[in-house]
C-alpha positions in Angstrom: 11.4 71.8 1.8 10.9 68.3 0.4 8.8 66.9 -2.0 6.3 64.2 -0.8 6.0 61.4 -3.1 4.0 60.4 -5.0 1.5 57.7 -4.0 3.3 54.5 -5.8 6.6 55.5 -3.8 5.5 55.7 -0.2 7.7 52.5 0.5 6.6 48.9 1.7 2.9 49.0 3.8 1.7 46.6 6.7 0.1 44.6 4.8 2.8 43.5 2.9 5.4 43.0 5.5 2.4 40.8 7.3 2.2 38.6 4.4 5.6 38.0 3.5 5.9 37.4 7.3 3.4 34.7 7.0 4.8 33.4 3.6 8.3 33.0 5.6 6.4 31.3 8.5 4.9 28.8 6.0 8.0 28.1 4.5 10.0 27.5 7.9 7.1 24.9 8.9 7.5 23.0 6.0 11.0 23.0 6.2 10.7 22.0 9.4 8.3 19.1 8.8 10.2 17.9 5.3 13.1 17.0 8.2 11.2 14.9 10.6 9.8 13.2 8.1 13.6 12.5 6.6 15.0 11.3 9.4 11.6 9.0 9.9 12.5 7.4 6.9 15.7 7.0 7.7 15.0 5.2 11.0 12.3 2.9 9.0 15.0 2.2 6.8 17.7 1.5 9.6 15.6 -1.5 11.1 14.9 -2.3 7.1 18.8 -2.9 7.2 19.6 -5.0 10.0 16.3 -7.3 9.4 18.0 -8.3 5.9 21.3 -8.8 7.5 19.8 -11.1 10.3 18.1 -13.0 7.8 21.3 -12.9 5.5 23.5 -14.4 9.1 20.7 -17.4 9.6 21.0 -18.2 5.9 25.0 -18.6 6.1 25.2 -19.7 9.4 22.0 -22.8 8.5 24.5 -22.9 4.9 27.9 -23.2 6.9 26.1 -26.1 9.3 25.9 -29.4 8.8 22.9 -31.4 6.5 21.9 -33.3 9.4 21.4 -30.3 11.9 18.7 -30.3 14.1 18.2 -26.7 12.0 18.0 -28.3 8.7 14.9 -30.8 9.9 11.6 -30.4 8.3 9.4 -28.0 10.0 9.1 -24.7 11.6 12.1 -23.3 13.5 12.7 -21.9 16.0 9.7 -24.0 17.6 8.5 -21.5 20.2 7.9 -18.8 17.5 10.3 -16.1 16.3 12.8 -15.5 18.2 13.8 -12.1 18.7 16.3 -10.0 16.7 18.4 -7.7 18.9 20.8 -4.8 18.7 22.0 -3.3 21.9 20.0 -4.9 23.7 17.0 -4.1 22.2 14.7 -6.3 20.1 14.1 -5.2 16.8 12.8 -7.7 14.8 11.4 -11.1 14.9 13.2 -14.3 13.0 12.0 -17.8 12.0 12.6 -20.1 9.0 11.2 -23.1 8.0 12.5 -26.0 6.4 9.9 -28.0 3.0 10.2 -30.6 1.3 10.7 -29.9 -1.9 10.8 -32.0 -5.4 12.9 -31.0 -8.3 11.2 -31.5 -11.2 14.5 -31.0 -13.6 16.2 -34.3 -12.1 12.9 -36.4 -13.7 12.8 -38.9 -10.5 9.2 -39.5 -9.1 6.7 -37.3 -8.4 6.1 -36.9 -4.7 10.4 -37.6 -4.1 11.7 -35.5 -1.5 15.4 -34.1 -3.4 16.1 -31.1 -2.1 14.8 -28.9 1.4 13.7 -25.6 0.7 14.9 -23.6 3.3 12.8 -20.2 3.8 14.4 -17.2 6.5 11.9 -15.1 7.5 12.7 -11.2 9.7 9.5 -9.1 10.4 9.1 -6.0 11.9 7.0 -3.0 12.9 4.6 -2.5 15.4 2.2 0.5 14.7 1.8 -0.6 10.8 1.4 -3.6 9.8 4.2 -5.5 10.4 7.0 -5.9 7.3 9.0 -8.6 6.2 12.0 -9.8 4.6 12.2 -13.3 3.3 14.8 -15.3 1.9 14.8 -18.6 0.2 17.4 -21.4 -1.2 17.7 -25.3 -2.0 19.7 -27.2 0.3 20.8 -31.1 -0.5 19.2 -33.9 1.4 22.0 -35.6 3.1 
């Protein structure tokens, strides 16, 4: 005949394996919701990307232009609002830059004197939040 044990060694009870069952099933959830909100990020970060390297391409393409391009004229441009920023075929963004007037005050000329144009590209995005931006600026000569 056996002995029966004791009362501390019976082995592991319901309510045990029920908890750790639910412990597990806590942990898999969170798991689960650390990745979709990983690879949200990532996305917000993917449209993050191409929005600075559209508004890096206007920036080199208005700096490899000529000073007296219709681009480089005082004013908002592209006149019909931002124009649309695509990849594949999709739009993604929206770009615009405008062009100021803008006085150096290191060259001591007149106050008021137009030297330079301040040239400021602008690439927003987002539709559900409030929509986010990436602006760049530089000097450009006046011809």
């Amino acid at each position: 005949m056996l002995p029966r044990p004791g009362r501390g060694e019976r082995g592991v009870g319901l309510m045990e394996v029920v908890v750790a069952t639910v412990i597990a099933i806590i942990a898999v959830v969170a798991l689960a919701y650390s990745f979709g909100m990983g690879r949200g990020l990532v996305n917000q970060y993917e449209v993050a990307r191409i929005a600075l390297a559209a508004a890096q391409r206007r920036m080199e393409t208005l700096s490899a232009g000529s000073l007296t391009s219709s681009d480089l004229q005082l004013g908002s441009h592209p006149s019909g609002g931002p124009s649309p920023v695509q990849v594949d075929g999709e739009a993604v963004a929206r770009e615009s830059w405008t062009v100021e007037a803008y006085d150096d005050p290191a060259n001591g000329t007149n106050a008021g004197s137009v030297d330079l144009r301040k040239v400021t590209v602008s690439v927003s995005w987002g539709q559900l939040r409030p929509n986010e931006t990436v602006t760049l600026t530089r000097l450009f000569p006046v011809p």
